[in-house]
C-alpha positions in Angstrom: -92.5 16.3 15.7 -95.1 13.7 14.8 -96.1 14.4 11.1 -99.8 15.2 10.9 -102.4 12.7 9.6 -103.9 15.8 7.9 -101.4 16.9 4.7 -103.0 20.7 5.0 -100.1 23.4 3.4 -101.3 26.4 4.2 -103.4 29.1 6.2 -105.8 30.6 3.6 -108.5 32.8 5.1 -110.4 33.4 8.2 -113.7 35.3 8.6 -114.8 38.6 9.6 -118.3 39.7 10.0 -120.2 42.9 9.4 -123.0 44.6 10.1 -122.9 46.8 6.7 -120.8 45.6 3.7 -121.1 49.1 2.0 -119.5 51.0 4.8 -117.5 48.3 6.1 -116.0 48.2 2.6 -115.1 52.0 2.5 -113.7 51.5 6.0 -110.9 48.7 4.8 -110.3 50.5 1.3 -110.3 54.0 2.9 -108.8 54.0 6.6 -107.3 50.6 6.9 -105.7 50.1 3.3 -106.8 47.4 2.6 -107.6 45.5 -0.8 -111.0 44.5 -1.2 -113.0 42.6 -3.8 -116.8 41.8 -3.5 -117.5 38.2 -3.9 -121.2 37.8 -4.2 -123.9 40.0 -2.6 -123.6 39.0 1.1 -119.7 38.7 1.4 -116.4 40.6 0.6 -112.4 39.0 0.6 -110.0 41.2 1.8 -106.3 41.0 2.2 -103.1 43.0 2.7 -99.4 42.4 1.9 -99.6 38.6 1.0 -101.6 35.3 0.3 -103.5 35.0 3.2 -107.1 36.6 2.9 -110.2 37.4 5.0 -114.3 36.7 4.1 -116.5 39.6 5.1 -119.6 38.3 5.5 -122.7 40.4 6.1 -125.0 39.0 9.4 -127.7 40.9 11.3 -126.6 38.9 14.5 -122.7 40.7 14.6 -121.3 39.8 18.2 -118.6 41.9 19.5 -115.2 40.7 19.1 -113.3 39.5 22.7 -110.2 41.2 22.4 -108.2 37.7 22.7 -109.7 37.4 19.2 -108.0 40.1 17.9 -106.9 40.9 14.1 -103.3 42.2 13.8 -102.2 44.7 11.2 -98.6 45.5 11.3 -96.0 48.6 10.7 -92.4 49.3 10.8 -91.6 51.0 13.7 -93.1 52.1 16.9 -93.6 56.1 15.4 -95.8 54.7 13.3 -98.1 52.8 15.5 -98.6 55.9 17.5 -99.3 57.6 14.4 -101.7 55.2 13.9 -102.9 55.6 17.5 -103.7 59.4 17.0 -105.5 58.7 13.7 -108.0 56.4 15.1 -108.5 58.9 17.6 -108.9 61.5 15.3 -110.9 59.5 12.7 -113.0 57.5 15.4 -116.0 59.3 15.0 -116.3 58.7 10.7 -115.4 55.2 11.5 -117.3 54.1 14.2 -114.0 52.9 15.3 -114.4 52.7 19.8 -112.3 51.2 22.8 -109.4 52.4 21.5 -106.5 51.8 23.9 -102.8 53.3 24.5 -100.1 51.9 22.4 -98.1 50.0 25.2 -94.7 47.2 25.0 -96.3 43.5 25.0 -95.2 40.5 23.7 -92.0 41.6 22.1 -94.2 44.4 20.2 -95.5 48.2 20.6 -99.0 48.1 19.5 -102.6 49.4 20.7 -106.2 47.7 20.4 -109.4 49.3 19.0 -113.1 47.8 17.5 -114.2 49.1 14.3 -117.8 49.8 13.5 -118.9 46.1 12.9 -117.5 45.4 16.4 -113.9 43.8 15.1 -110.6 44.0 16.8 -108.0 45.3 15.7 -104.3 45.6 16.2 -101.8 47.9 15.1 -98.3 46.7 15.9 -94.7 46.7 15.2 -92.8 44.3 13.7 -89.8 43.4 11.8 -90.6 41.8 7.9 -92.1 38.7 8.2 -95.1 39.7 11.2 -94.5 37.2 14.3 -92.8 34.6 11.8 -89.2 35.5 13.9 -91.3 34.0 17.3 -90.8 30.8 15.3 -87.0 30.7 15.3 -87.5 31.0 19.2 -88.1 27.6 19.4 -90.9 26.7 21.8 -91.1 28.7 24.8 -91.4 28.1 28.8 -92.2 30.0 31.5 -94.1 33.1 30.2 -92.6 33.1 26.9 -93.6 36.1 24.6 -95.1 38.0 27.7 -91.4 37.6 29.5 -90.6 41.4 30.1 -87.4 41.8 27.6 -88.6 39.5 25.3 -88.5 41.8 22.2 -84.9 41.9 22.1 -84.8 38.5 20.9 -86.6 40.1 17.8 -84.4 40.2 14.4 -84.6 43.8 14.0 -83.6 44.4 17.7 -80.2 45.3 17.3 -81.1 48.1 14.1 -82.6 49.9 17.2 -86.4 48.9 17.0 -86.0 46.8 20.4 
């Protein structure tokens, strides 16, 4: 690999938007779990389980998320994520939370979609320690790579049984 002109070292934050900070606050505290400070009166940071945070920042103009744009939240094991499944269904309603879909096997993961109230996309998925940090170890991929039916057995945690 060519070293980068650009000496960056590390991912810090991305951006979400919302519609209400109040209630979108409650939401990530609340339902999600999520850690959240307020940062000045038009924007939140939020994070869960590490370093790497998101800015909530309030807009009148919220577009919907396309689900390619997705935000991914993970669990330990596939039980869980349709646990998680039933409580959005259950909970959709107080959240706002819509378009939720079926959990379902995809690219070496059991997960499901939904949009929260500010029109965010969420994931709910499985994965071994570490998120999608074991697709690394893969190497670069060919053909269809992570969508290649199978693929999750290449995961670490494939052979306790969560394959």
């Amino acid at each position: 690999m060519t070293p980068a002109p650009l000496k960056t070292k590390f991912i810090s934050h991305g951006t979400l938007g919302s519609k209400d900070l109040e209630a979108t606050r409650r939401f990530y505290e609340e339902f999600l779990g999520l850690e959240v400070v307020r940062t000045s009166r038009v924007s939140l940071m939020i994070r869960l389980g590490g370093e790497h945070v998101y800015a909530v920042v309030y807009t009148k103009k919220k577009e919907p998320m396309a689900r390619i744009y997705h935000n991914g939240l993970d669990v330990d094991t596939d039980a869980e994520v349709d646990e998680a499944w039933r409580l959005c269904n259950e909970q959709a309603a107080k959240w706002g939370l819509h378009d939720i879909g079926k959990p379902s096997a995809r690219h070496g993961t059991y997960s499901f979609l939904f949009w929260d109230a500010d029109d965010n996309a969420w994931e709910i998925l499985s994965n071994p320690k570490g998120g999608y940090t074991w697709i690394f170890e893969q190497g670069d991929l060919a053909g269809r790579g992570h969508f290649e039916r199978g693929f999750r057995h290449k995961r670490p945690d494939a052979k306790k049984g969560a394959a």
